[in-house]
DRENVEXLO-358454 format. One record per residue (C-alpha): residue in three letters; x, y, z negated. Coordinates in steps of 0.5 Angstrom, whole numbers, plus 500, padded with zeros to 3 digits. Layout:
BEGIN
  res  east  north   up
  Ala     X      Y    Z
...
***
This chain:
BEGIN
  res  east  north   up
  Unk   501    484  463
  Unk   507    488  463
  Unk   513    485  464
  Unk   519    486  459
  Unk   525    483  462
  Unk   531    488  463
  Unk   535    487  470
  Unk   543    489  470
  Unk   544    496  473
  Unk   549    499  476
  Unk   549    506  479
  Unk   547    506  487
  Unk   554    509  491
  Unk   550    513  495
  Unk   549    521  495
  Unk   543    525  492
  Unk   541    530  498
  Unk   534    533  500
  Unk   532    531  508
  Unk   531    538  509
  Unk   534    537  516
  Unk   528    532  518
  Unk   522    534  514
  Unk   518    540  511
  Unk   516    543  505
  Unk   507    541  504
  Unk   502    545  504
  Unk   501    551  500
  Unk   497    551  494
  Unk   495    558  495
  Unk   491    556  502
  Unk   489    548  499
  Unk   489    549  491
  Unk   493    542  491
  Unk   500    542  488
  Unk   506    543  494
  Unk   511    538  493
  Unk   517    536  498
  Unk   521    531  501
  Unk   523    527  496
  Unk   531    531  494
  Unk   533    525  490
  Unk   533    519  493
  Unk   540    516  496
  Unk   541    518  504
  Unk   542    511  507
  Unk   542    513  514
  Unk   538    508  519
  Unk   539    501  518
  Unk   543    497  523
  Unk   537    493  527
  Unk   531    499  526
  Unk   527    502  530
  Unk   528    510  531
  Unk   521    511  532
  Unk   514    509  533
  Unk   515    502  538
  Unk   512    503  545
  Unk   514    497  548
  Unk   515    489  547
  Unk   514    487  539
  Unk   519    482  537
  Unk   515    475  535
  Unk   521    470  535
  Unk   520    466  529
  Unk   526    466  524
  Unk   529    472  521
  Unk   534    473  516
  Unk   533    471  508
  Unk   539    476  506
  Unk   537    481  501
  Unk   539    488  500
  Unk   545    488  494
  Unk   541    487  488
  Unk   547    489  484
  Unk   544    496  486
  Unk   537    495  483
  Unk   534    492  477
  Unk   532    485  476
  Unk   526    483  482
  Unk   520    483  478
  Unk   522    485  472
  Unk   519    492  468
  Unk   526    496  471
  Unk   529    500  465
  Unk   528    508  464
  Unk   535    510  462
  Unk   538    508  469
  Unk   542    515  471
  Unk   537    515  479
  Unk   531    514  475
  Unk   533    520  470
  Unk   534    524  476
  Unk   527    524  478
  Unk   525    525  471
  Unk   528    531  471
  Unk   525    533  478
  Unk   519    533  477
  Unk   515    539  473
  Unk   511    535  468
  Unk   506    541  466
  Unk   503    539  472
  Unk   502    532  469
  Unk   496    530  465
  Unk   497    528  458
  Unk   491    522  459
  Unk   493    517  453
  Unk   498    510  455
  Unk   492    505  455
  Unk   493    500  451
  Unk   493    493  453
  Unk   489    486  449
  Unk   493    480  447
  Unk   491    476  454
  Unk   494    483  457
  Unk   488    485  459
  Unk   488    494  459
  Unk   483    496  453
  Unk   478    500  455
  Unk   473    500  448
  Unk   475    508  447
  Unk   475    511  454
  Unk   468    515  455
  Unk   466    514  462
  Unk   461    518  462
  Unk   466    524  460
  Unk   471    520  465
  Unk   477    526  463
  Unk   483    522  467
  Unk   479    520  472
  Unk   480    513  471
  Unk   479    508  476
  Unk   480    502  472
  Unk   473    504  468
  Unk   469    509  472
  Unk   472    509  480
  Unk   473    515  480
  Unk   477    517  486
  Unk   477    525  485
  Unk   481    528  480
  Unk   479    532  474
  Unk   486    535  475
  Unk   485    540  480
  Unk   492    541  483
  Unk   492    533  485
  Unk   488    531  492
  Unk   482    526  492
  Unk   484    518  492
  Unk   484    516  499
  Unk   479    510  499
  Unk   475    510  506
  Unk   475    511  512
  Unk   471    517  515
  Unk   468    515  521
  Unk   464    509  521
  Unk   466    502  525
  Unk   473    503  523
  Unk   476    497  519
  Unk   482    499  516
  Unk   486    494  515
  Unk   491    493  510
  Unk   495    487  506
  Unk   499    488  499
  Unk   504    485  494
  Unk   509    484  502
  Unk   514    482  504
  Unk   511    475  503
  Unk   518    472  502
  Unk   520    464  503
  Unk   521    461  496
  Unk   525    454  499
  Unk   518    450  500
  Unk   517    448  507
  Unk   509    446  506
  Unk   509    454  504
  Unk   514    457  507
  Unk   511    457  513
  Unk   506    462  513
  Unk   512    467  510
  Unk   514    473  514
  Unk   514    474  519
  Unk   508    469  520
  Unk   503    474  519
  Unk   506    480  523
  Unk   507    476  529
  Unk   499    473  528
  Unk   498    481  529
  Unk   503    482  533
  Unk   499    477  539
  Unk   492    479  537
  Unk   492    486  540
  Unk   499    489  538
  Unk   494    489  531
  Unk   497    495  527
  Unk   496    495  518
  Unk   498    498  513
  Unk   503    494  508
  Unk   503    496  500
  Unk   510    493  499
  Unk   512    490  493
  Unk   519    493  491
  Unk   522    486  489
  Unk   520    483  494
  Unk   523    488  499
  Unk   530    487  496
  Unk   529    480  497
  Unk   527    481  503
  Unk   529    486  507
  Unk   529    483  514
  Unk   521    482  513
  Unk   520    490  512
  Unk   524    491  518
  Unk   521    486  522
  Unk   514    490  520
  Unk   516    498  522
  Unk   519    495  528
  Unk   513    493  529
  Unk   509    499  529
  Unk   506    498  521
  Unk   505    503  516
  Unk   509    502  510
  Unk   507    503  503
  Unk   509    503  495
  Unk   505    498  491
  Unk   511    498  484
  Unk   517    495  483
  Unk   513    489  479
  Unk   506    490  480
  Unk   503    492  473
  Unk   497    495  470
  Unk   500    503  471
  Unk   497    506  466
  Unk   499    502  462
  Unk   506    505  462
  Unk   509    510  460
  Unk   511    517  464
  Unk   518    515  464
  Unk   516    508  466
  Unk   512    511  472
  Unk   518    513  475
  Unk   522    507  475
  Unk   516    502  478
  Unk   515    508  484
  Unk   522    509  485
  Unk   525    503  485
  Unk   520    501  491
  Unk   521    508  495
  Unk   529    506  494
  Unk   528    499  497
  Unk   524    501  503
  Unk   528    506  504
  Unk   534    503  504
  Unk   532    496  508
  Unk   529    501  514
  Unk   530    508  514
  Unk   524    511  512
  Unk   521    515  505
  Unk   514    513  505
  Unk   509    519  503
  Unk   503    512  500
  Unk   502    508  495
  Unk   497    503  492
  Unk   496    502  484
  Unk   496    494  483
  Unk   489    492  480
  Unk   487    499  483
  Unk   489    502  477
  Unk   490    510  476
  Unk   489    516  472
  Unk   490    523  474
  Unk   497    522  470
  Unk   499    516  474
  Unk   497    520  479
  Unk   500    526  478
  Unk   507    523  478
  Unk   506    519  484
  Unk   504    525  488
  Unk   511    529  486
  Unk   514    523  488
  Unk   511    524  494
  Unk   506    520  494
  Unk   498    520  496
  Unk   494    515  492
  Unk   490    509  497
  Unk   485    504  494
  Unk   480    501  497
  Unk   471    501  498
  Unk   471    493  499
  Unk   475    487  495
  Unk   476    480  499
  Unk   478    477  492
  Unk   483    473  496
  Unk   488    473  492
  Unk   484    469  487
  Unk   483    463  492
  Unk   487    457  491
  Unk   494    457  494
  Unk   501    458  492
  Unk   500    461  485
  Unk   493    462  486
  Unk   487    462  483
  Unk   479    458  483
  Unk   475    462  488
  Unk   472    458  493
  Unk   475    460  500
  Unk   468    459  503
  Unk   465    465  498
  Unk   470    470  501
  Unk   469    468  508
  Unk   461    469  505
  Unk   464    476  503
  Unk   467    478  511
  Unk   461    475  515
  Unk   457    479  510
  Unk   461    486  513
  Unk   460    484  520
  Unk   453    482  519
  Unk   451    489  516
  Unk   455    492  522
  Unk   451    489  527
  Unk   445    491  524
  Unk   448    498  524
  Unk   446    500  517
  Unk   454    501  516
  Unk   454    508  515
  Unk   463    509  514
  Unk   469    506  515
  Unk   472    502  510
  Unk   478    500  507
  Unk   478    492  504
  Unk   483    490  501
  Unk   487    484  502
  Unk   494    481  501
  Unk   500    477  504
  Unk   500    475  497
  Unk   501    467  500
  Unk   500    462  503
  Unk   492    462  503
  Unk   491    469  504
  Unk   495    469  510
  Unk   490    463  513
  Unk   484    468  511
  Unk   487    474  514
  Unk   489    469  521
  Unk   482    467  521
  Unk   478    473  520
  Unk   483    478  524
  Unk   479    476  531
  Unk   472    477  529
  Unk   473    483  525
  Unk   476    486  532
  Unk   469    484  535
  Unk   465    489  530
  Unk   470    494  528
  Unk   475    498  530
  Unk   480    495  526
  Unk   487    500  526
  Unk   491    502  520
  Unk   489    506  514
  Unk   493    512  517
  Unk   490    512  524
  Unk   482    512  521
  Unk   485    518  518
  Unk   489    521  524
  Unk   495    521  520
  Unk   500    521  525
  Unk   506    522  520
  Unk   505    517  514
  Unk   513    518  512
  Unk   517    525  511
  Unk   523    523  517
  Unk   519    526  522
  Unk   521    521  528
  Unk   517    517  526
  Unk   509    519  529
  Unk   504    514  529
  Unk   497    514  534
  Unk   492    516  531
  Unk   485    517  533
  Unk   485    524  536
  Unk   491    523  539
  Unk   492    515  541
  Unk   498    515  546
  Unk   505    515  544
  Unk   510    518  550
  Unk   517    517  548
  Unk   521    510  548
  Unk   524    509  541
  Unk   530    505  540
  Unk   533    500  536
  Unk   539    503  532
  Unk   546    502  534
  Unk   550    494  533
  Unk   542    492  533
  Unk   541    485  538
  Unk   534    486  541
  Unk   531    479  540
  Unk   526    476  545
  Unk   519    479  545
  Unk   512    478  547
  Unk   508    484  550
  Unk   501    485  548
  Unk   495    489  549
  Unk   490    492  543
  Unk   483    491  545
  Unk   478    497  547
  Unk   476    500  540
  Unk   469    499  538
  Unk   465    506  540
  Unk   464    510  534
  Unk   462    517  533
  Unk   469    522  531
  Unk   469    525  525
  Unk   472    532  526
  Unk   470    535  521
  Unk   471    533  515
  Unk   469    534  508
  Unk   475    536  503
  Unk   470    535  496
  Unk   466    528  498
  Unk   463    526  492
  Unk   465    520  489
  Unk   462    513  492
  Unk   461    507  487
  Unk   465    500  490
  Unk   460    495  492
  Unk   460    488  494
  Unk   457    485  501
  Unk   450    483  499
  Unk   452    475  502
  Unk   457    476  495
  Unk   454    474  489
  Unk   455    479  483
  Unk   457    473  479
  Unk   463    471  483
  Unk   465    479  485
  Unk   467    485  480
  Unk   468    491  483
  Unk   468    495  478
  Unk   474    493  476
  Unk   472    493  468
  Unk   474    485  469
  Unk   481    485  473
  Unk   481    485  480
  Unk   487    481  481
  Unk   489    476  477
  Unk   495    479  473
  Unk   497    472  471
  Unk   497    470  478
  Unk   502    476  481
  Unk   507    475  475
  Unk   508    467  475
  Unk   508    468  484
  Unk   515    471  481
  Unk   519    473  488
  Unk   516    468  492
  Unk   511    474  494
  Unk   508    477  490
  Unk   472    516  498
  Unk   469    520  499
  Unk   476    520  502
  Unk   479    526  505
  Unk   479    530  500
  Unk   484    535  503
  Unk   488    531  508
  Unk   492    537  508
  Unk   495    536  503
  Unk   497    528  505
  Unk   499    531  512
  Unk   503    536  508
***
């Protein structure tokens, strides 16, 4: 469902200017056949905020408790969770960045009266835009545009990731509880566990202090749109506004100009994909879904807690039984209070059976952002030598200091196919089919659910990494 409030704009004081100083240009298309695209030129140089990191951490992680609610200034930005208008005069200038005869034509899908997106006129047997919605497709048709990450490569490795963050406090003290930074501290005291946060862009301006407590300590950080609606739903100039938005957020609040990104409800064509990657972006789904979303919580759903629970005990079950040929990418949420209690129950035993690190790492990605300072382990290189250190006026807090467990032993995969084949989505075999639709004709979110938690919250794979590393 699309959202269709207009928030009041005002043009952000910062000046337009490339990071060609802390960045460099992608690979070319001459020796990957993927488009090149550079650091984004069009984004406001915000320097690093006060209180970040400037780089990886190797020491203590801070786990204290509170941290400050103070949201960026929202006069720069469009309303949180509402559709963001195409006509503000930063989102313009992106449009006319980009080259769109390298975007695909592929129709705005339309959507139902219960805003559900309309498939009836798309063959999937043709599949022309590379529709995940109807066909999971994650290798475009668009030769210029790089595989979908969806996996990770080496069996036994878990890539662990939560979307629709920061989950931000809503006044309830009942939920309040489980907001950040409740989850990154369970990490943080379980192994120094590293994840990859698909950021909501409204809730990082509300709460930007969250998004600094994640990068400093050590997560990846992520696009998931400003408003998290069905993207091919939306018009090209809409596409750039919902990815804008959301890259200005995170940048502001922490410094650092993601190079990833994740379509709400898994939902992308090689349109949306196209744009995305100008913008500097690698689209990232996912191989499994926990359907945690849809538990009851704080706006959420009906799903019995018990049935995700079966769907992760089935994971574990078939890595035990060693019939687990890949890694994988499962999907979760910080989307409330619900999701964390699963994400905090199942976090010790998924470290028992899998290698659990994050997306990034399983796909020995140590530079997810365009600022080059920031380099992450990964699983050719895992040792991190420099100290970073916090940005000047910046109080160090009290830390913890934790230690990761060992990973779990699992061939390296070295060589990897740059044309994988695509793999359907599957359901743990202790998931009844009833209960689970992973091929997303049904949606894999509840799109009331996100829309009415408003700002409370709310694979083959490595087809040319290259061109991800740029």
């Amino acid at each position: 469902m699309q959202l269709t409030g207009i928030g009041a704009f005002i043009l952000a004081t910062g000046a337009f200017v490339s990071a060609a100083t802390t960045t460099t240009k992608a690979t070319s298309t001459k020796s990957t056949g993927i488009l090149a695209v550079e650091s984004p030129k069009w984004l406001p140089d915000f320097g690093v905020p006060t209180g970040v990191n400037s780089g990886y951490p190797t020491g203590p992680i801070d786990t204290t408790k509170t941290i400050s609610h103070t949201s960026l200034n929202l006069k720069n930005y469009p309303e949180p969770w509402t559709a963001p208008s195409t006509t503000h005069p930063e989102v313009k200038a992106v449009i006319a960045a980009l080259d769109w005869t390298k975007v695909p034509k592929a129709p705005v899908v339309k959507v139902n009266a219960a805003g559900e997106i309309d498939m009836t006129s798309y063959d999937a047997s043709k599949d022309p835009y590379c529709w995940w919605s109807d066909s999971n497709c994650v290798k475009p048709k668009a030769s210029y545009l790089p595989t979908d990450v969806s996996i990770c490569p080496n069996a036994g490795d878990w890539g662990l990731n939560y979307d629709d963050g920061p989950y931000n406090p809503i006044g309830d003290k009942a939920t309040d509880k489980w907001a950040e930074p409740e989850l990154y501290n369970f990490l943080a005291k379980n192994g120094n566990q590293k994840a990859t946060l698909f950021y909501i862009g409204s809730n990082v301006a509300t709460f930007p202090e969250a998004a600094k407590r994640a990068i400093n300590d050590g997560h990846v950080l992520c696009v998931h749109t400003w408003s998290h609606p069905q993207m091919t739903t939306q018009t090209n100039a809409q596409v750039v506004a919902e990815l804008y938005w959301t890259l200005r957020a995170i940048k502001e609040a922490t410094g650092v100009t993601t190079k990833c990104w994740r379509p709400p409800f898994g939902d992308v064509d090689d349109r949306v994909r196209a744009i995305a990657h100008q913008m500097g972006l690698q689209t990232m789904i996912w191989d499994q879904d926990t359907n945690d979303w849809d538990m009851p919580g704080e706006g959420g759903g009906n799903l019995a807690p018990s049935k995700v629970d079966g769907y992760f005990q089935g994971w574990i079950n078939t890595r035990k039984k060693g019939t687990d040929k890949t890694g994988h990418i499962v999907l979760q949420h910080e989307l409330n209070n619900a999701t964390v209690k699963m994400a905090e129950k199942w976090l010790p035993k998924l470290q028992t059976s899998f290698n659990v690190v994050t997306i990034q790492e399983c796909l020995n990605v140590a530079q997810p952002y365009w600022e080059k300072n920031w380099i992450y382990p990964t699983e050719k290189n895992a040792t991190i030598s420099s100290n970073s250190t916090i940005a000047s006026n910046a109080t160090a807090a009290p830390t913890t200091t934790t230690t990761k467990p060992a990973p779990v032993s699992t061939p390296l995969v070295t060589d990897i196919d740059l044309t994988p084949a695509t793999t359907p989505v599957t359901t743990p075999a202790t998931a009844p089919a009833a209960d689970v639709n992973l091929s997303n004709k049904g949606s894999l979110e509840s799109s009331a659910t996100l829309l009415t938690t408003g700002s409370a919250s709310l694979f083959a794979i490595a087809a040319s990494l290259a061109a991800y590393l740029y």
